[in-house]
N, C-alpha and C positions, 0 to 999 in steps of 0.2 A: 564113540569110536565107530560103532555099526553103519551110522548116518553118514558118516567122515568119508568109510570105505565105500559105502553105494554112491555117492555123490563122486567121489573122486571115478568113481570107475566109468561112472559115465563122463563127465569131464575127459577122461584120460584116454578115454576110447576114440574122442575126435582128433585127438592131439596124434593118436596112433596112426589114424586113419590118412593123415595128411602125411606122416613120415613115411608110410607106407604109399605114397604117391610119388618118394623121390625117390621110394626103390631104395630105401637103406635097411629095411625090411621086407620082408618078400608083400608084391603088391598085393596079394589075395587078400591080406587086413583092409585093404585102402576100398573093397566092394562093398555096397550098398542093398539093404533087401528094399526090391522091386515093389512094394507096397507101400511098406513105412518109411522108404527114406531113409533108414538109421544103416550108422555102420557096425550092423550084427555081428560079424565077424570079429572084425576089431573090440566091440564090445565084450563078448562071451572070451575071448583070448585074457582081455584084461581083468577081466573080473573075475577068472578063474587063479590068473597068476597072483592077483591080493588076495585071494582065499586062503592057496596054498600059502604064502608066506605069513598071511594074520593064522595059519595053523599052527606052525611051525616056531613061531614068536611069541614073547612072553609079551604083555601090555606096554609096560615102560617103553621097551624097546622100540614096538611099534609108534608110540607115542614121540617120544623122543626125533627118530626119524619124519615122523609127519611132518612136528611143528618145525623141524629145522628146514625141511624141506619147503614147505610152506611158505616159512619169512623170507628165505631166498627168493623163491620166486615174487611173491607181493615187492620185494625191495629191488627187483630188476628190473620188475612193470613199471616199477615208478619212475628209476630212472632211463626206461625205456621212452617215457615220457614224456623228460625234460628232454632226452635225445631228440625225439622226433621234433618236437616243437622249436628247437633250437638251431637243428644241422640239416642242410639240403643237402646233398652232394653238389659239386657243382655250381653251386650258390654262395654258401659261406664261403666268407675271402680265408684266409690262413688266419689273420690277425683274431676275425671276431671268433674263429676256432677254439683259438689257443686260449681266449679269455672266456669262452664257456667251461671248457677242459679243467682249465685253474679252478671257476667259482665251484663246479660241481663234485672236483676232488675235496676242496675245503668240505663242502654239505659232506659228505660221505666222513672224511678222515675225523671230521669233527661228533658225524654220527658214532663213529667206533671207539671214539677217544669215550665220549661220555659213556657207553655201553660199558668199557672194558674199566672204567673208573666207577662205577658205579658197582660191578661187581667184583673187587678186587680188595673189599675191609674199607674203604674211603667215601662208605655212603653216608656219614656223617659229616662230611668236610663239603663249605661249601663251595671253596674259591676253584674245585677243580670244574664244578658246573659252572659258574661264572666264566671262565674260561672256554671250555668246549660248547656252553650255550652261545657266546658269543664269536665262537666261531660259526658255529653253525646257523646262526640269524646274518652275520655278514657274506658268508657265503648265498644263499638265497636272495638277499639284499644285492648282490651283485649278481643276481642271476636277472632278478627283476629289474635293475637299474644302467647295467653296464651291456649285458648281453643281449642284444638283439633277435627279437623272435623271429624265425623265417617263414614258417610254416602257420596258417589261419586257419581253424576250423572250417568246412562250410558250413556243416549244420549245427553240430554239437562238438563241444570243446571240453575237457577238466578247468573248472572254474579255479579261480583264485591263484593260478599260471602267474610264478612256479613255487608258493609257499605249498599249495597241499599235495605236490608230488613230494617237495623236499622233506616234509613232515610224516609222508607216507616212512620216507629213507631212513629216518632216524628214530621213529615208531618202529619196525618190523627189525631193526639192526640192535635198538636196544633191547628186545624180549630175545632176541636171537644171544645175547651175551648172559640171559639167566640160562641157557639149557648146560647139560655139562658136557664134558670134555670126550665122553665116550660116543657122545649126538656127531660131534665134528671127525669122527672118527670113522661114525660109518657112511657119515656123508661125505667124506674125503673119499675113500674106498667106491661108493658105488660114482662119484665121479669121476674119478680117474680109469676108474672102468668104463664107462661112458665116453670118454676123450679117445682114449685107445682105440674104442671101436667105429668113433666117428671116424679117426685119421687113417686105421690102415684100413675100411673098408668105407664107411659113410663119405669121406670126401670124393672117392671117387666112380660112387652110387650115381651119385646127384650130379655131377661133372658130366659121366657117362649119358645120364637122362636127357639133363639139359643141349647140349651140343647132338644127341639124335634126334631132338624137336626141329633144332636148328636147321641142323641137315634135311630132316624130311621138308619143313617149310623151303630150302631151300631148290630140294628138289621140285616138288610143285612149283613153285615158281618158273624155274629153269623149264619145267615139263609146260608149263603155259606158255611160254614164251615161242616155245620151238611148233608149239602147234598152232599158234597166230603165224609164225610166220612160214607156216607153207605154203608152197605155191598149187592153186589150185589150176590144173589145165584146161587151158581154152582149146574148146572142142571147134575143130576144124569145118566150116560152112560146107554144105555140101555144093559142087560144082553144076553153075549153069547151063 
C-alpha cells in the first residue's frame, strides 16, 4: 500500500500538472522547478492530500478505493484503445461507426454479464460462461473482422489489435465485480463529485482558455497583417 501511494503520487502529480494547464485548478500546480523538470508543486500538493486521507482512513477502505479506482481506469485505457484505433473523426463513414459501437458494446456488456454472473452464487454453472464467453469472443471477432481499422501506428502499436485490448476489458471488469458494494459507493460519490465540478466550473475553465489562445493567435495575426501593410513614405527628391 506504502509503494501504491508513492507511485501514484507521482503518477498523479503529472496528471495534476496538465489539468492545471486548462486552468480547472488554479495554474500555479501546472509550474515546473527550473532545475529538475518535475512538477514540484503539483507533486508536494498530491502527496500531501494522499497522506492526509491514507491518515484519516482505515486500510480496507483505502484498499477498496484504489483497486476500484484502478480497474476503471486500466478498463477505459483499453477501451480508449480500441477507440483510437478504430474512429477518426471525419474519416469513419456513419455506417462503419455504428458497427464498431455494436462489437465494442457486446465486448463490454458481455464483460459485465460474466463479471456479475460470476459473482452472484452461479460460479458453479457452466452454460452461463458459455454464454457471455461467447459473447464476448464474437464481439472482438467482430471487431477484428467486420470493423475496419482507421488509424496505423507509425512506430509502435498494441500488438494483437483488438483481442489484447478486449481481454484487457474483461480482465479489469471482472476483478472490478469481486470488490463490494460499499467500493462502488464511494466511488460513485467521489465521481459524481468530480462531474459536478467539471460542469459548473471545469467546462468552462478550459472553454475560457481555449478561445483566449485563439483570440491572442488571432490577434498576432491581425497585428502582422496590419503592419505589412503599411505604407512606408516616399521621401520627396530634393529639387534641382
Amino acid at each position: 500500500m506504502t509503494s501504491g501511494l508513492l507511485v501514484g503520487a507521482l503518477g498523479q502529480a503529472r496528471y495534476t500538472t496538465q489539468i492545471a494547464r486548462t486552468h480547472m485548478i488554479p495554474p500555479y500546480f501546472a509550474l515546473v522547478h527550473p532545475r529538475t523538470g518535475t512538477p514540484i508543486y503539483a507533486t508536494v500538493a498530491v502527496t500531501l492530500g494522499a497522506a492526509c486521507v491514507a491518515l484519516f482512513s482505515s486500510l480496507d477502505v483505502l484498499a477498496s478505493v484504489s483497486s476500484i479506482s484502478t480497474l476503471f481506469i486500466f478498463a477505459l485505457v483499453a477501451v480508449a484503445l480500441l477507440v483510437r484505433r478504430y474512429y477518426v473523426a471525419g474519416t469513419t463513414s456513419p455506417a462503419q461507426l455504428r458497427t464498431f459501437l455494436a462489437f465494442l458494446a457486446l465486448v463490454v456488456l458481455s464483460s459485465i454479464g460474466m463479471s456479475v454472473y460470476y459473482n452472484s452464487g452461479c460460479a458453479g454453472r457452466w452454460p452461463g460462461y458459455v454464454v457471455f464467453g461467447a459473447g464476448w469472443a464474437a464481439g472482438t471477432a467482430g471487431l477484428a473482422l467486420c470493423a475496419k481499422q482507421q488509424r496505423a501506428p507509425k512506430v509502435y502499436g498494441v500488438p494483437l489489435m483488438p483481442w489484447l485490448p478486449a481481454m484487457s476489458v474483461a480482465t479489469n471488469l471482472f476483478l472490478m465485480g469481486s470488490l463490494g458494494s460499499m467500493a462502488y459507493l464511494r466511488f460513485g460519490i467521489c465521481t459524481v463529485a468530480m462531474l459536478v465540478y467539471y460542469v459548473l466550473f471545469g467546462v468552462h475553465a478550459t472553454y475560457d482558455m481555449a478561445h483566449s489562445g485563439e483570440e491572442a493567435a488571432s490577434a498576432d495575426a491581425a497585428a502582422d497583417i496590419v503592419e505589412q501593410a503599411k505604407i512606408v513614405p516616399v521621401s520627396t527628391p530634393p529639387p534641382v
